[in-house]
Steps between C-alpha positions, in 0.01 A plus 500: 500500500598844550852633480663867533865587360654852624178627561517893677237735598497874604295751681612825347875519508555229737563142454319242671552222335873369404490220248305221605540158391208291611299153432177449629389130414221333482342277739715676777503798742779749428530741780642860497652597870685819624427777717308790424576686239748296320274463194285199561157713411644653206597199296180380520357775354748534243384139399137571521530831320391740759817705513737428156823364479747695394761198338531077453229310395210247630442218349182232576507172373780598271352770310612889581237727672568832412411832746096491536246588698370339770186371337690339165766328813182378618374341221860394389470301856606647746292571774590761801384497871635829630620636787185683690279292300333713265161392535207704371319625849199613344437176328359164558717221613342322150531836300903503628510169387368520146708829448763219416278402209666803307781314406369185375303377191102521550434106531738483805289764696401343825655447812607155552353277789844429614528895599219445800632176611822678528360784655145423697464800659465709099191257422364616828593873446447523152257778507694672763673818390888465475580776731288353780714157533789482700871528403533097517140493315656719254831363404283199407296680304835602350638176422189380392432794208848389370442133492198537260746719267661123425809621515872357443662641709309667894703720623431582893631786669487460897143341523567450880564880552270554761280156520381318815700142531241313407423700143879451437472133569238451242667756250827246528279207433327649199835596364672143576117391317611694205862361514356160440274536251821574310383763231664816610794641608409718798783749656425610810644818693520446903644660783312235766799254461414168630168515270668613184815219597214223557360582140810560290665277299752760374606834692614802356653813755502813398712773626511839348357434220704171379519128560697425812448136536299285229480086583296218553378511867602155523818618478546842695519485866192617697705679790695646217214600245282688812832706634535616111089639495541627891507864532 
């Protein structure tokens, strides 16, 4: 589904990115580990457009996508959760929601009953203001805006960064849910280990700003794989 060959990124006149080679497939979880600041972030927004690549090429389904902004990534399919959330605070939880109407055609605008069975607690806070819901409340607020983009490819970046246990346990069930429906491709970036090694299907480490390790998790050792993402 979505593929990267030599792609690099810079901030300024540093590299942060060195040549990635990456598949992201669909039906499947494709995780992104490494410590902090090994580049993790910074790929994903070099796929959704938010900061632009400086080199390689991204291709979906088989076709090129060329440097764009975030909004024509969007409606190309793919579909960001970022880091911090990025919620609008000031907002409605429905008015957050139907800011993801921007990027699709006018007959799709509605937010799909599969959204609040996914997430109760928005149908019971949907006239609450974004910035009054908690962090956990919040990141499914998150997930939920992207979901109603359609997208090919999700792309996560720590949704369990700062979450109660029990948010994260129904954040990994939503995005084993959206595994099995089979559709997208999602890539998720993780740092809480044993939930991003329960949901992958394919692991990808990063250290300074290249591939260390790339395989199957079938096939790489779990003592091995957390000692390479340890600090």
């Amino acid at each position: 589904m979505l593929h990267t060959s030599g792609l690099t990124l810079h901030y300024g006149g540093s590299q942060i990115l060195h040549g990635i080679d990456f598949t992201a497939k669909t039906g499947e979880v494709t995780c992104i580990m490494g410590t902090n600041g090994v580049g993790k972030t910074s790929f994903l927004k070099a796929l959704a457009g938010t900061h632009p690549r400086s080199g390689g090429t991204v291709t979906l389904d088989g076709h090129d996508l060329p440097p764009s902004r975030p909004q024509d990534m969007a409606r190309r399919g793919l579909s960001v959760v970022p880091q911090g959330r990025m919620i609008f605070p000031l907002l409605s939880v429905r008015e957050n929601l139907e800011t993801a109407f921007s990027v699709l055609p006018k007959a799709d605008h509605r937010i799909p009953p599969e959204i609040y069975d996914l997430f109760p607690v928005l149908r019971d806070m949907t006239a609450r203001r974004g910035g009054d819901l908690s962090g956990g409340q919040q990141q499914q607020l998150a997930i939920a805006r992207a979901m109603i983009m359609r997208p090919k490819v999700l792309l996560l970046d720590e949704p369990t960064e700062g979450i109660q246990p029990n948010i994260i346990q129904q954040i990994g069930r939503v995005i084993d849910y959206l595994k099995g429906r089979g559709d997208m491709a999602i890539v998720l970036v993780e740092q809480y280990f044993d939930f991003a090694h329960a949901l992958a299907d394919q692991v990808y480490v990063f250290r300074r700003g290249a591939v260390a390790l790339q395989g199957r998790k079938a096939d790489l050792d779990r003592a091995m794989l957390r000692a390479e993402v340890s600090v």
